[in-house]
MIMI-184048 format. One record per residue (C-alpha): y, x, z. Coordinates in steps of 0.001 Angstrom, whole numbers, plus 500000, padded with zeros to 6 digits. Example, Ala and Ser with C-alpha at 12.3 -4.5 7.8 and 13.67 -1.06 7.14 Angstrom:
% MIMI-184048
[r [495500; 512300; 507800]]
[r [498940; 513670; 507140]]
This chain:
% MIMI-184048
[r [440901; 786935; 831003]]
[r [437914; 786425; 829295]]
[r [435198; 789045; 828380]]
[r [433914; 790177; 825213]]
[r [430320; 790762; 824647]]
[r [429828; 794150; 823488]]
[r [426008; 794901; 821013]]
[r [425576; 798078; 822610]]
[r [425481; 796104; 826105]]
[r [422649; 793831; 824714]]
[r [420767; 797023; 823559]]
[r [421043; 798352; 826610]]
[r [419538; 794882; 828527]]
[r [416996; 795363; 825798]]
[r [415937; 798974; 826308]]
[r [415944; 798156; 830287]]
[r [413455; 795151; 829612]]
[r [411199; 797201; 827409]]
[r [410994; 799969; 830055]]
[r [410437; 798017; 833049]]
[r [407706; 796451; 831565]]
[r [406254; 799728; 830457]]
[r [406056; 801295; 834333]]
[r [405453; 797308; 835822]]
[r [402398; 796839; 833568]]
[r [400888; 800145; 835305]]
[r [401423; 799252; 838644]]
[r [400469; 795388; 837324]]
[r [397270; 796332; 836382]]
[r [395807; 798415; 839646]]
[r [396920; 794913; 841389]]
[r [399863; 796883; 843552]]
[r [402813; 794629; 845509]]
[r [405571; 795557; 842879]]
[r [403980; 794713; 839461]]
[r [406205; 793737; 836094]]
[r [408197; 791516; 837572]]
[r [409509; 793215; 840366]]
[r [409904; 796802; 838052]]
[r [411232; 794821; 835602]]
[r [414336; 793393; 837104]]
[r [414906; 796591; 838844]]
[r [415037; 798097; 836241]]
[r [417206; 795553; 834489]]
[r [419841; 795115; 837236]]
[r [420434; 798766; 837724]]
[r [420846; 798703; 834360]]
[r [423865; 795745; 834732]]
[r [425135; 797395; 837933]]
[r [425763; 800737; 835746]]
[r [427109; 798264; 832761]]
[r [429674; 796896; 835246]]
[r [430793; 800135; 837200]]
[r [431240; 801094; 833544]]
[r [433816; 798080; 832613]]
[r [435326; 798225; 836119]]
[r [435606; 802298; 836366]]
[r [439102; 802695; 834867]]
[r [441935; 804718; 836281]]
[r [441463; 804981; 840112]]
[r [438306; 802825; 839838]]
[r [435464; 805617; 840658]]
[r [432275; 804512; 837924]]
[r [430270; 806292; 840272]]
[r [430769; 804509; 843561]]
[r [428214; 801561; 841985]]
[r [425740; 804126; 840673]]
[r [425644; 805645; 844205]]
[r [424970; 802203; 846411]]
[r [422399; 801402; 843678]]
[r [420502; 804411; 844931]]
[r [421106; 803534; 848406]]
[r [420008; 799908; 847810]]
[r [416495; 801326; 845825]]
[r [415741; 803335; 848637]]
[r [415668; 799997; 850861]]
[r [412980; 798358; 848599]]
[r [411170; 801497; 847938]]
[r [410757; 802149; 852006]]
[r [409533; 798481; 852162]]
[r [406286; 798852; 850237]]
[r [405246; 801737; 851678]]
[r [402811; 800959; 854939]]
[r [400482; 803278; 857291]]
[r [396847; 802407; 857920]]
[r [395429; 804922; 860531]]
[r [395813; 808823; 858538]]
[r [396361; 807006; 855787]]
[r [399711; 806135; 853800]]
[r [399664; 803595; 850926]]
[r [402668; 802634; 848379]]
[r [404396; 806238; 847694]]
[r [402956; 805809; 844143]]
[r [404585; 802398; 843807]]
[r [408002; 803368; 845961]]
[r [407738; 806301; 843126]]
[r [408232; 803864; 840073]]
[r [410561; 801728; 841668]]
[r [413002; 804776; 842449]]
[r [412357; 806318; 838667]]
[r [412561; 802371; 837214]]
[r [416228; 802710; 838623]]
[r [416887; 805783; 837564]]
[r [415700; 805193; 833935]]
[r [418185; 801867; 834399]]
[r [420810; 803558; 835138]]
[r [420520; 805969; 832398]]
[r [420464; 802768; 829725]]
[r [423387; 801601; 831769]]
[r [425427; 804707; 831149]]
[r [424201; 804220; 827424]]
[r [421918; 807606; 827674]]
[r [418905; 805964; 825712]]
[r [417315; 809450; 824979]]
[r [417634; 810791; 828578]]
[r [416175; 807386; 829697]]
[r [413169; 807668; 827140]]
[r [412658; 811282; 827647]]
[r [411963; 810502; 831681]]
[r [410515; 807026; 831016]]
[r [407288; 809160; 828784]]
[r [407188; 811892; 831449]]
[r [406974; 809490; 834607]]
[r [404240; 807659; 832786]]
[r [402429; 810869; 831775]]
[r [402387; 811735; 835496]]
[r [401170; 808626; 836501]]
[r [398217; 808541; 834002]]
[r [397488; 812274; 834054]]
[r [397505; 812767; 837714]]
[r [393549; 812292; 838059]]
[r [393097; 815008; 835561]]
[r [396004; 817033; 837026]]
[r [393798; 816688; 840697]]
[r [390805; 817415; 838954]]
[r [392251; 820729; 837541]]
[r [393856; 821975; 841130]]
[r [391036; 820693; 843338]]
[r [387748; 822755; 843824]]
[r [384671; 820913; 842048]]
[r [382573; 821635; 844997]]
[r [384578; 820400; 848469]]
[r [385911; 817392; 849452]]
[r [388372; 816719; 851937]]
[r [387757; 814058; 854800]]
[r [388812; 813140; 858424]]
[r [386070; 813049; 860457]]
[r [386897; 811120; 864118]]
[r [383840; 810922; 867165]]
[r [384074; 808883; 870156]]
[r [382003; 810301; 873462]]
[r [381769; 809281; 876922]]
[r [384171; 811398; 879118]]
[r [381246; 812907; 880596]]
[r [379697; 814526; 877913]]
[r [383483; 816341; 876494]]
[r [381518; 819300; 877967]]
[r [379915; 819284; 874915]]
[r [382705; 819422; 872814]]
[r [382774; 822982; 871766]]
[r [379230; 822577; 870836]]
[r [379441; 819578; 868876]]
[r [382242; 821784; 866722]]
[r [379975; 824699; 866308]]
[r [377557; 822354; 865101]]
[r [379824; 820617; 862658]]
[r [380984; 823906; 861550]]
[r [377938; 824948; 860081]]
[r [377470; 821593; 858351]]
[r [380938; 821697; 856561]]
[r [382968; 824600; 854618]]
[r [386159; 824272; 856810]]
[r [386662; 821827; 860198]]
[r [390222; 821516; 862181]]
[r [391039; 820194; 864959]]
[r [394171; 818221; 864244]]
[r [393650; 815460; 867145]]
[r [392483; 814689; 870903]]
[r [392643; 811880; 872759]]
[r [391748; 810987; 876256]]
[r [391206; 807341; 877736]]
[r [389922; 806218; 881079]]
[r [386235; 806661; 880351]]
[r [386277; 807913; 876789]]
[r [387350; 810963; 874643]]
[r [388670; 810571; 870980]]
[r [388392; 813590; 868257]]
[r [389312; 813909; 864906]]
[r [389132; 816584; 862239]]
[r [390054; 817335; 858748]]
[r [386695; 818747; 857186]]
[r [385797; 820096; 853709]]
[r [382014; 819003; 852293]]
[r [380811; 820016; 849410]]
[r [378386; 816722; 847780]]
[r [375249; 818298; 848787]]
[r [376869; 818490; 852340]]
[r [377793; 815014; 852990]]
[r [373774; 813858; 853454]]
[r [373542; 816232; 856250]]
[r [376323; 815989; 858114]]
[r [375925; 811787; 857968]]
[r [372554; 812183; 859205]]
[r [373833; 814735; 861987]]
[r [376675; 812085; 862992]]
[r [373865; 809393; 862757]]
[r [371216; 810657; 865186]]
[r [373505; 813008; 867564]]
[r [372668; 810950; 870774]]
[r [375824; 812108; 872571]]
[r [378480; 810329; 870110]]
[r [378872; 806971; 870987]]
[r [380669; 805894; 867309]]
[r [381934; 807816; 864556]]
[r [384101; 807181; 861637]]
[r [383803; 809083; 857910]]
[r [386442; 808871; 855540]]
């Protein structure tokens, strides 16, 4: 049996173009792994996948068993450009807009164009307000860093002097890891400096003879 081609299905392809390109360009344009392209056509073929569970979801045919695997499926390519480097995690931002992208596809699929709009002009306020939005929470004056030293074993003696002397050169210091090899000793902090701090406590970590390396970030 052949199929008919329905307008509101080609408005729907439409609106799922328009806002995949909308959330690609801003990932596009601070260089990240999923740019318009990728957005774009995930965008677009949750859109189809909603279209079709849709056409196919009649009588015992659940409409929602499609939706459901398209979330499962997201989370796959979300999860895979998302990567650790040391403390530090990179892609959330971009797994972020590749989960909403879907979402907002899946709205246009199910033919809610408002519901889709209304979350397509919040996720992108977000994502362009969330400087100012860390700016408003964050205290002008401190800044957060991890702070890791490398010693010699034999001078770990010194280690509860080496934090009483950090201490005084930040506004808070934690302990949140120590590590032990066969001739040296690892530890790292999560600090607070205020600007007029950081000059001090770099030229502290600089010319303290006992620390054998340091890293500041």
């Amino acid at each position: 049996m052949l199929e008919h081609w329905e307008n509101l299905d080609l408005y729907k392809a439409g609106a799922a173009i328009v806002a995949g390109l909308v959330l690609g360009l801003e990932r596009e344009l601070k260089d990240k792994s999923a740019g318009i392209k990728t957005i774009t056509i995930i965008c677009l073929g949750s859109a189809l996948f909603t279209i079709i569970s849709l056409k196919i979801g009649t009588g015992t045919n659940d409409p929602g068993r499609i939706a459901a695997n398209i979330i499962t499926g997201i989370g796959f390519l979300g999860a895979g450009v998302i990567f650790k480097e040391g403390f530090n995690v990179y892609g959330l931002t971009t797994a972020g807009v590749i989960w909403i992208a879907a979402a907002i596809g899946m709205s246009i699929g199910f033919g809610y164009f408002y519901l889709a709009l209304t979350f397509l002009i919040g996720s992108l306020l977000i994502i362009y307000a969330s400087k100012m939005i860390n700016s408003m929470l964050e205290s002008k004056h401190k800044n957060n860093r991890i702070l890791s030293i490398k010693m010699d074993q034999s001078k770990a003696v010194k280690k509860e002097e080496i934090i009483s002397e950090l201490s005084k050169l930040t506004n808070s210091l934690v302990e949140i890891r120590f590590k032990k090899t066969n001739s040296e000793v690892f530890l790292t902090f999560d600090i607070s400096v205020s600007p007029q701090q950081h000059k001090e406590l770099e030229l502290y970590l600089i010319h303290h003879k006992d620390l054998i390396s340091f890293t500041y970030q």
